[in-house]
N, C-alpha and C positions, 0 to 999 in steps of 0.2 A: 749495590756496587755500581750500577751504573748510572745513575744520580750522582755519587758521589764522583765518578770520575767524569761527566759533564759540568760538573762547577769546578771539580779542577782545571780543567780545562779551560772554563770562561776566565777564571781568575787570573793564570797564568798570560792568556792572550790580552785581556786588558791591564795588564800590568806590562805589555810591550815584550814578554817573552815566547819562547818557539816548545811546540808541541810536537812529541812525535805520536802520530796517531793512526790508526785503521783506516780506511776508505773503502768505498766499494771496488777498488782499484789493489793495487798495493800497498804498504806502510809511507804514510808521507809527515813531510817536514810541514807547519805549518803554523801561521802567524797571524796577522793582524793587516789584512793587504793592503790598507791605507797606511800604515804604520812603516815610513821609509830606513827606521833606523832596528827596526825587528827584521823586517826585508834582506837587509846590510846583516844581519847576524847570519842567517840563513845561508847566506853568500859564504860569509866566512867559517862557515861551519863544514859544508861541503867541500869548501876549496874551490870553489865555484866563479868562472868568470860573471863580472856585475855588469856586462854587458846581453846576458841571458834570462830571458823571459820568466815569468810563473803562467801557469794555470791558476786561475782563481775557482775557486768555491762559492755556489749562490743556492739558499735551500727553494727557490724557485724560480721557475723562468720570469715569472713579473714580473723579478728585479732585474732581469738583463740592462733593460732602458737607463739603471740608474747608473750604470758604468760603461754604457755604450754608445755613441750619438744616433746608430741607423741598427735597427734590428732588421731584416728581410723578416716578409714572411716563415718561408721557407726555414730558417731557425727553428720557432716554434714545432713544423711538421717533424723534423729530424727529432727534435727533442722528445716530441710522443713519441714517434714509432720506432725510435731506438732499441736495439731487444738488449744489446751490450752498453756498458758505461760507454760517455762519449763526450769528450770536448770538443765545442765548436769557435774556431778563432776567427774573431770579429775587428775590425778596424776601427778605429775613432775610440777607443779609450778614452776613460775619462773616473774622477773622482777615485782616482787607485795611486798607493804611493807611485812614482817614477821610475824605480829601480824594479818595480812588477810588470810596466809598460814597457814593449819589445821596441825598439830604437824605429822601425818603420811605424808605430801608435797601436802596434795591435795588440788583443788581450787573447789569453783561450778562458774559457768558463765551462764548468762544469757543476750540472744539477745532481748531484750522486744520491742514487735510492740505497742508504746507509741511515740506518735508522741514528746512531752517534753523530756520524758528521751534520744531517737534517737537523738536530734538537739542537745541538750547539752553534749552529750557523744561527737559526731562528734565535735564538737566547741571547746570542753575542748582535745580533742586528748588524753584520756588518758581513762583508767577503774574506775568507781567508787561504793563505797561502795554499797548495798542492804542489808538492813538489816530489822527486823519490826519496827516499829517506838512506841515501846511499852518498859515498863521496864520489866526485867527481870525476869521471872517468871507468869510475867502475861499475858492473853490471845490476841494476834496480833489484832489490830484496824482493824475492815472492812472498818471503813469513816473516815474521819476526825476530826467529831464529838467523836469518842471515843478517841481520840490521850489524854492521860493525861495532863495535863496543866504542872505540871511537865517537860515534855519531848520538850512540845512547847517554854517554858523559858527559856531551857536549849540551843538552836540550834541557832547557826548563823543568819540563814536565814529561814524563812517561804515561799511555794512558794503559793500564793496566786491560784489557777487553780483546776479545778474539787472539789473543799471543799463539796459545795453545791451535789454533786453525795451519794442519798443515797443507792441505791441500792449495797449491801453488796458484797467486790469483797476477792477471795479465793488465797492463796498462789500458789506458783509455784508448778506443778507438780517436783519432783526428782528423777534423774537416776544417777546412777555411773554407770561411763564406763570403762573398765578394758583394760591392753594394748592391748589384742590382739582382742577388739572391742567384747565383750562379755558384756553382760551392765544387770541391775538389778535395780527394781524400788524402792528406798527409801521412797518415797511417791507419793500417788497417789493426 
């Protein structure tokens, strides 16, 4: 089962369509992040202003550099001794569609110790969307169970995996980190 819903998944994302999927986070929306008109579906799915940022997905920190001009040190520490999921927002974006880049050039990234998101990011070789799997304006799904039927009709691909998990899971913790490795928490 879950081989077959990791190639569903690949197949969907390089075919420029939108997954909704597990994360070590919550259920999120997610695509192809270089892919500016998968991005743009994303938008319109949520009802989503497209002048709002993503969280990217990368299954390791070594790729931060390829979508970042300035990693700080300090990135790297936060990322080991994280005890909770965590995105950290980076400035100087780069190589990510446009509509994923926040209008000042910044990105968030997040490495998630989620055994699905890991094998499909490494398989697909590329960053993919994270987003809530929620419409806009309304309160981010803890389970599956709350995902609006709306947003389920609306998605390429369902991944079939963790549904049944109801113990209610919390968004990523947030840092912005500043170039000269000075960092501040946007959320806890």
């Amino acid at each position: 089962m879950f081989r077959i819903e990791i190639e569903k998944a690949l197949n969907t994302l390089k075919n420029g369509g939108i997954i909704l999927y597990p994360t070590d986070t919550i259920w999120g929306l997610g695509c192809d992040a270089t892919n500016e008109d998968a991005v743009a579906k994303i938008n319109s799915i949520k009802g989503r202003s497209e002048d709002k940022s993503f969280i990217i997905l990368l299954d390791a920190d070594s790729k931060i550099k390829s979508y970042v001009t300035d990693v700080p040190d300090v990135a790297y520490d936060l990322i080991e001794y994280a005890e909770n999921p965590l995105t950290l927002i980076f400035s100087g974006a780069k190589n990510l569609a446009k509509n994923v880049i926040n209008k000042d050039g910044s990105v968030g990234i997040r490495i998630p110790k989620h055994d699905f998101c890991q094998q499909l990011i490494q398989r697909f070789r590329k960053p993919i969307t994270s987003t809530s799997a929620n419409l806009s304006g309304n309160p981010s799904p803890r389970g599956f169970d709350e995902i609006s039927s709306e947003i389920k009709n609306q998605v390429d691909c369902i991944i079939y995996l963790e549904q049944e998990i109801t113990t209610p899971k919390k968004p990523s913790t947030i840092i912005k980190i500043g170039s000269g490795g000075q960092f501040s928490f946007i959320r806890r």
